[in-house]
C-alpha positions as MATLAB code, in Angstrom:
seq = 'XXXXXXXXXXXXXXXXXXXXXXXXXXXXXXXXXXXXXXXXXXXXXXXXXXXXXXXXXXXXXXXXXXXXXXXXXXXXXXXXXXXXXXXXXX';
ca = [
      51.243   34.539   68.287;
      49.380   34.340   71.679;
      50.249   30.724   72.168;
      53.734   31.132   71.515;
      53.797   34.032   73.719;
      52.215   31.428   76.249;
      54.739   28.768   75.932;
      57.757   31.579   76.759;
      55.664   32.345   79.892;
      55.618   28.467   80.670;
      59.302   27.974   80.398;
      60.169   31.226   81.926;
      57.862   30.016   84.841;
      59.761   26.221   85.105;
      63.334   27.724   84.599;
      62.406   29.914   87.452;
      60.979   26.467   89.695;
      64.335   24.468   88.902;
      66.658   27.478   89.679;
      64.677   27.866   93.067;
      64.515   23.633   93.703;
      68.727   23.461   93.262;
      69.380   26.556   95.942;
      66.761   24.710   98.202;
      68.540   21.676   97.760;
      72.015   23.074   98.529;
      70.514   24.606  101.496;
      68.654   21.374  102.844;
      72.624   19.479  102.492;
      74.358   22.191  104.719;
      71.942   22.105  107.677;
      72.560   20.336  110.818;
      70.367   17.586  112.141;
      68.084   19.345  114.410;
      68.075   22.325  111.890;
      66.703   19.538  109.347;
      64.256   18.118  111.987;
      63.108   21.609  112.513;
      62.356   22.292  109.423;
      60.434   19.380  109.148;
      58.299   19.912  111.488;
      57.378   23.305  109.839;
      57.305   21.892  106.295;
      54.916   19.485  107.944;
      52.361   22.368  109.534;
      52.587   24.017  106.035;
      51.470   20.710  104.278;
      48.854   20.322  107.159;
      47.408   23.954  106.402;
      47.722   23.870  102.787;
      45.577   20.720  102.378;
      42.792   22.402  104.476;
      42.657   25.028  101.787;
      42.702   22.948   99.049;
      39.658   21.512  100.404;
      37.960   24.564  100.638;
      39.399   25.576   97.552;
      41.009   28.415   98.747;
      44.890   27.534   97.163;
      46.159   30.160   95.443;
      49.217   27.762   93.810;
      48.515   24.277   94.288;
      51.306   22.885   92.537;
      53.628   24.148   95.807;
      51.281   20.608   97.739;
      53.735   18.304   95.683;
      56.577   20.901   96.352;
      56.142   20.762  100.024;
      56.191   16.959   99.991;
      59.515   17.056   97.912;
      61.284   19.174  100.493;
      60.203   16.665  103.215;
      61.391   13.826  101.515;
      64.623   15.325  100.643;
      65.201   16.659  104.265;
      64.509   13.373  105.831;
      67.114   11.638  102.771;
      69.583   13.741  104.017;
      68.951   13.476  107.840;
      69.443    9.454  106.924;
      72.584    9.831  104.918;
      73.804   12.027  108.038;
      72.724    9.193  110.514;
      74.760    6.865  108.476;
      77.726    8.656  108.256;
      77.976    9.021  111.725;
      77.164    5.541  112.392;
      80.082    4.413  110.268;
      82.293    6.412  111.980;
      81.312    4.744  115.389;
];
């Protein structure tokens, strides 16, 4: 009973992570280039902060590390596909 219980808490939990992933990714698309940039660079002081605590062993969630690094990859993808775009059209 308490494991099943455990496993409806588990998929509740990743549901919840994929809904929140797609908005983030619809948002990431619409921004401009320096908005993208900019958000990189915070992204960036995030991942810089949160690997401090995870040293100290302070991190209250560290799955949201491999999160972080997700977002920056798919904000620089789309500052590239951007870059080519307007490249194309020049």
């Amino acid at each position: 009973m308490h494991f099943t219980k455990l496993q409806q808490n588990y998929q509740l939990k990743q549901n919840l992570l994929k809904d929140k992933m797609a908005k983030n990714k619809k948002e990431d698309k619409k921004l401009t280039g320096e908005q993208a940039v900019k958000k990189i660079q915070s992204l960036k002081k995030d991942l810089f902060n949160i690997r401090f605590k995870k040293i100290n062993g302070q991190v209250e969630n560290p799955a949201l590390y491999n999160e972080i690094k997700k977002s920056i990859a798919r904000l620089y993808t789309t500052l590239n596909t951007k870059i080519s775009k307007w490249l194309k059209e020049y």
